[in-house]
N, C-alpha and C positions, 0 to 999 in steps of 0.2 A: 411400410411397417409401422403400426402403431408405434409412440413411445412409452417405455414406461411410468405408471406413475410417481416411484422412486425418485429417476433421473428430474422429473419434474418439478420434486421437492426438495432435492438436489442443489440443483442450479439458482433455484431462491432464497438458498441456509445461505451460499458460499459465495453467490454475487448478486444475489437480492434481483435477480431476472430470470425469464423464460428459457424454456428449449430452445429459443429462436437467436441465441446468441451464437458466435464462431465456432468451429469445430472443436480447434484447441484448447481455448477457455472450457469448451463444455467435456473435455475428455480431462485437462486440467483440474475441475471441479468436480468431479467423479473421482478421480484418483482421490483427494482430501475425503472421501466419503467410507473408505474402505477401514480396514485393518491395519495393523505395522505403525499408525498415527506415531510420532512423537512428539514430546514437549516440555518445556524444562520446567523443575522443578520448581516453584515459586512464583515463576512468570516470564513470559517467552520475549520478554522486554529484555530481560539481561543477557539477550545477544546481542543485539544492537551495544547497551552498554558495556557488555565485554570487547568488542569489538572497537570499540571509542578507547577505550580502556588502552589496549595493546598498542594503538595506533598512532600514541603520544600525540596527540592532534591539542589543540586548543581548542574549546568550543563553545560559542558566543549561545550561550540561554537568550530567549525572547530580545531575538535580534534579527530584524529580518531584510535579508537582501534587495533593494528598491531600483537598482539600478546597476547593467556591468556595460562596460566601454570600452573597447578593442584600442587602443593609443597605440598600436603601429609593434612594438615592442611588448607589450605587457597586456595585461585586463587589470582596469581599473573598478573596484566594485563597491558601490556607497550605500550605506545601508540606511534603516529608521530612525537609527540612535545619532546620526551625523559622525557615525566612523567612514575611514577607506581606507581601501587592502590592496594594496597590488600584488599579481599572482602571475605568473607565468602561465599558467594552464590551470583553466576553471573548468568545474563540472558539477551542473544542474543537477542534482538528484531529488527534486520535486516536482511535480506534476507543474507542466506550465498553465495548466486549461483552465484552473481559477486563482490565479495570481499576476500580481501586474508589475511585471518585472520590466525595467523599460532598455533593450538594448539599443546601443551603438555600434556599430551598424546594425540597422535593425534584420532582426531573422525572422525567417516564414517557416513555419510548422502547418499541416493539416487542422481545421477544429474538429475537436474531440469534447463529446462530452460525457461528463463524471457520473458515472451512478452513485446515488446519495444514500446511502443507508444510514436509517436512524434507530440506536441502539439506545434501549431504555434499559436502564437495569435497575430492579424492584426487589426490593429486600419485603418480605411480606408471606403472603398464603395465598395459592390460586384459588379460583371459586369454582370447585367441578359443576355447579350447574351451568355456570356458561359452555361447558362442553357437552350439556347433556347427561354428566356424570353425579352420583352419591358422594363420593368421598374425594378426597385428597388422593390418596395411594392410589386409584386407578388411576391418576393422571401420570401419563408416562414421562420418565424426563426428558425426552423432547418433543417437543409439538412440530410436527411441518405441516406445511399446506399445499395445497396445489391455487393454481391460478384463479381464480375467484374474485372479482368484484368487490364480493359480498365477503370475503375475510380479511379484517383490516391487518393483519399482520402476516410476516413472511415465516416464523418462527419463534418460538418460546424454548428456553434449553432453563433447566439448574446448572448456575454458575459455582454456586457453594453453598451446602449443607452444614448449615450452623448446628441446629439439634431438630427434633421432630416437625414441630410446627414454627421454624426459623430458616426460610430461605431465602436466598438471593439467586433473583432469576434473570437471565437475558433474554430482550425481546427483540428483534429485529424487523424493521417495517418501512415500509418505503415511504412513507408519511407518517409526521408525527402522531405520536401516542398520548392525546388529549386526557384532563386528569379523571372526565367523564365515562372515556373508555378503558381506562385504566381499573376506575372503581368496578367495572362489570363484569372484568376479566380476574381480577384478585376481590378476596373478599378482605383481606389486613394490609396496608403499606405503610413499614415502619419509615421508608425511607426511599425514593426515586432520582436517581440521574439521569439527563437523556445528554446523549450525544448526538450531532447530527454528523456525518464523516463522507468524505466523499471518499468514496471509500476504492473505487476502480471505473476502469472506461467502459462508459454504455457498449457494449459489443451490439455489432452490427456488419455483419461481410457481406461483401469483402472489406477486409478493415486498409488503412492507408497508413503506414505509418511516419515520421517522422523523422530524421536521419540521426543517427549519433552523435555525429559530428556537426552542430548548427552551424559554424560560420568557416568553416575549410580549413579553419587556423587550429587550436588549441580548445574551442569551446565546445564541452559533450554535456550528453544529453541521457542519465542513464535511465530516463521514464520513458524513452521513447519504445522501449521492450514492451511496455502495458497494454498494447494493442494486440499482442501475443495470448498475453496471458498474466492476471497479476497478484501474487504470493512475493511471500516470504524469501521463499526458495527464487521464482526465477526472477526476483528483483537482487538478487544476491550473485546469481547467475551474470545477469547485465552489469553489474558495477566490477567485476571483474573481466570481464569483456572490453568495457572502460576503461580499468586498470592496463590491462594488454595493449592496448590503444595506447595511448598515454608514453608506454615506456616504449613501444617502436615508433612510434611516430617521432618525439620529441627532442629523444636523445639520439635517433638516427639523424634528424633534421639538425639540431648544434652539431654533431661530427663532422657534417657535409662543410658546416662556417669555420672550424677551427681546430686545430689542431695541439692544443693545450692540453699537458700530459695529466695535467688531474681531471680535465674532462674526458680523456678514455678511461680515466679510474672511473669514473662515474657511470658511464655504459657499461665497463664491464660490470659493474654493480648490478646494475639495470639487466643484463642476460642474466647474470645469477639469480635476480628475482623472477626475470620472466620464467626461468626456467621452473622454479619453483611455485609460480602459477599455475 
């Protein structure tokens, strides 16, 4: 059965690849394509930071983990800045595939590699002749493409509508957006960001994935789901899966060493949250 050409422009908005990617991702990236969408008001960042928020955490800005170390007892974890944290139970929630984190004992993961989308965002005017077109207003606000060679980009969407001839548009491309081919595609840029972003894993099945648990003890792994599929949504999914993990495994395992009556306060703590999970 033929595919569609939708599905096909599709899957290059949402993961910057082909039909040729896993089922799930590709039934994943079609649901994001539909109707019922939501999204918060201002910007879908202040989940995350709401969520930081709630969570009374501490949290280190432009600080980055270089090193964690199993010591028998604990995980030792030394960062850029020449701090260290000891932690009872560590959990990765970033892609290990372009980071050089160096463990003790070391852990084996499958390689995976990152599909790279590089989002340009252009404050400016399109030029309807590179599409063929008269005016501005026939161009629709999104541009998709299908598989082509010969179309250097994956997508063009309006990000935000300033006033008539004031926009800010997103472009999405698998290779950078040079300022030669920029000029052909807009005829005004008052303004250009690109960002290059690895943004999710080359799908490819059968995919292999990763285990949650990297080293049998305390240390998880919540990207190891991105072989699945990878949003918002089911990266939110894995880190509570992680979380469930976490509180059977850790406080079931102290139970089994001791018998310390504020350590079953703390399990039972621990069932009132899981339960609430």
């Amino acid at each position: 059965m033929p595919i569609p050409n939708a599905a096909m422009v599709i899957t290059r908005i949402n993961y910057g690849q082909s039909v040729s990617i896993s089922g799930l991702a590709g039934a994943v990236s079609l649901a994001g394509s539909g109707g019922g969408l939501w999204a918060i008001e201002g910007g879908n960042y202040q989940m995350a930071a709401g969520l930081i928020k709630i969570s009374n955490v501490s949290l280190h800005i432009n600080e980055e983990i270089e090193s964690i170390s199993h010591l028998g007892e604990y995980y030792e974890l030394n960062s850029t800045k020449g701090n260290s944290y000891s932690c009872d139970v560590t959990v990765v929630a970033t892609p290990l595939d372009e980071v050089n984190i160096q463990f003790t004992p070391s852990v084996s993961i499958p390689a995976r590699k990152l599909q790279h989308t590089h989002a340009t965002f252009v404050r400016g005017i399109l030029n309807p002749a590179y599409f063929g077109l008269r005016t501005v207003a026939e161009i629709p606000e999104l541009v998709g493409t299908l598989e082509d060679p010969d179309i250097p980009f994956s997508s063009i969407s309006v990000l935000m509508q300033h006033d008539e001839n004031d926009v800010t548009y997103k472009v999405f491309s698998r290779e950078p957006m040079t300022d030669a081919l920029l000029d052909s595609i807009f005829s005004a840029r008052l303004q250009t960001v690109r960002i290059n972003w690895g943004a999710y894993p080359h799908y490819k099945a059968p995919e292999v994935f990763a285990p949650f648990i990297l080293d049998g003890q305390h240390l998880y792994y919540v990207n190891a789901f991105e072989n699945a599929a990878s949003t918002m949504e089911t990266s939110a999914v894995a880190a509570e899966n992680v979380a469930r993990l976490i509180l059977s495994r850790y406080f079931r395992e102290a139970h089994l060493h001791s018998s310390n009556s504020k350590l079953k306060s703390k399990i039972a703590d621990a069932d009132t949250l899981r339960t609430n999970l």
